[in-house]
C-alpha positions in Angstrom: 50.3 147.4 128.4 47.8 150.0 130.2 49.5 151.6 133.6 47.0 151.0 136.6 46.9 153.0 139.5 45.9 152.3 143.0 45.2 155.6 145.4 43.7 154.3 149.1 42.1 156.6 151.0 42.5 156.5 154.7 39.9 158.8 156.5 38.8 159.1 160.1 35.8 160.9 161.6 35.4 162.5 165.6 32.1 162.0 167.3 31.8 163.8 170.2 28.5 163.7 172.6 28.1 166.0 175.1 25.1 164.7 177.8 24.3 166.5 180.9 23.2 163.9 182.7 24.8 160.3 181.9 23.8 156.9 184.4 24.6 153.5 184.4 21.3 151.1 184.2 20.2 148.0 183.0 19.3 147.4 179.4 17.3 145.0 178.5 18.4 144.8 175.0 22.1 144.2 176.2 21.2 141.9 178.8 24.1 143.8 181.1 24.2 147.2 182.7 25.6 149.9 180.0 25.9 154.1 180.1 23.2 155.2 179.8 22.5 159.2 178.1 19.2 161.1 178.9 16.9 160.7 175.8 16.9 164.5 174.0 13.7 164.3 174.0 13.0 163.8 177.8 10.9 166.9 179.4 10.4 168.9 176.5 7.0 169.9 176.1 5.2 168.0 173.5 5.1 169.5 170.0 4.7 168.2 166.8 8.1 167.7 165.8 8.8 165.4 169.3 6.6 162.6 167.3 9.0 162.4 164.4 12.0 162.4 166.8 10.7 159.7 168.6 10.2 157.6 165.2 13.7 158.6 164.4 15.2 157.2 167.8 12.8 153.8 167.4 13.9 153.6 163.4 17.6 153.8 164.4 17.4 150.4 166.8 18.6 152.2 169.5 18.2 150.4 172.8 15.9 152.5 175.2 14.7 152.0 178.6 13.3 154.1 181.4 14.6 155.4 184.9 13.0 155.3 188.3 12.3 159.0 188.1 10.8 158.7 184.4 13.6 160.1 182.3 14.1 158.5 178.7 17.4 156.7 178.4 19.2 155.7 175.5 21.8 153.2 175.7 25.4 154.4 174.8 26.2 151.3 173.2 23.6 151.0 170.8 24.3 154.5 169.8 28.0 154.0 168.9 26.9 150.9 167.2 24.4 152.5 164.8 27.3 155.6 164.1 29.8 152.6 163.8 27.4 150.8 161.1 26.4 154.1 159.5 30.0 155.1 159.0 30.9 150.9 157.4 28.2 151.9 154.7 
């Protein structure tokens, strides 16, 4: 009879986001108010590579609304989600 052997592998990973500027507001997506983090994108003079970021954030599913004084938000929870599902796959 053939041995088998059975080796689990436990591993664990650190995100860690570091926002200047963090708000609550609504999202729309959520349908309840959530942290929100200022977009990477917001104020930086447009270049070419800005276009592809912006197709990144919209490919990713990330929720994203807009302030009252024009900045970009990002919700937080539809960022962990997508690191959550990224890491599951």
């Amino acid at each position: 009879m053939a041995k088998r052997t059975t080796i689990t592998l436990e591993t664990t990973s650190l995100f860690v986001l570091r926002v200047r500027t963090e708000k609550r507001a609504w999202c729309p997506e959520c349908g309840a108010e959530a942290e929100m983090v200022v977009s990477p994108i917001t104020g930086v003079a447009p270049d070419p590579g800005q276009h592809d970021v912006e197709k990144w954030l919209s490919c990713m599913g990330l929720h994203r609304t807009q302030a009252a004084d024009g900045a970009a938000l990002i919700c937080l929870n539809s960022l962990l989600a997508q690191l959550q599902n990224t890491k599951t796959t």
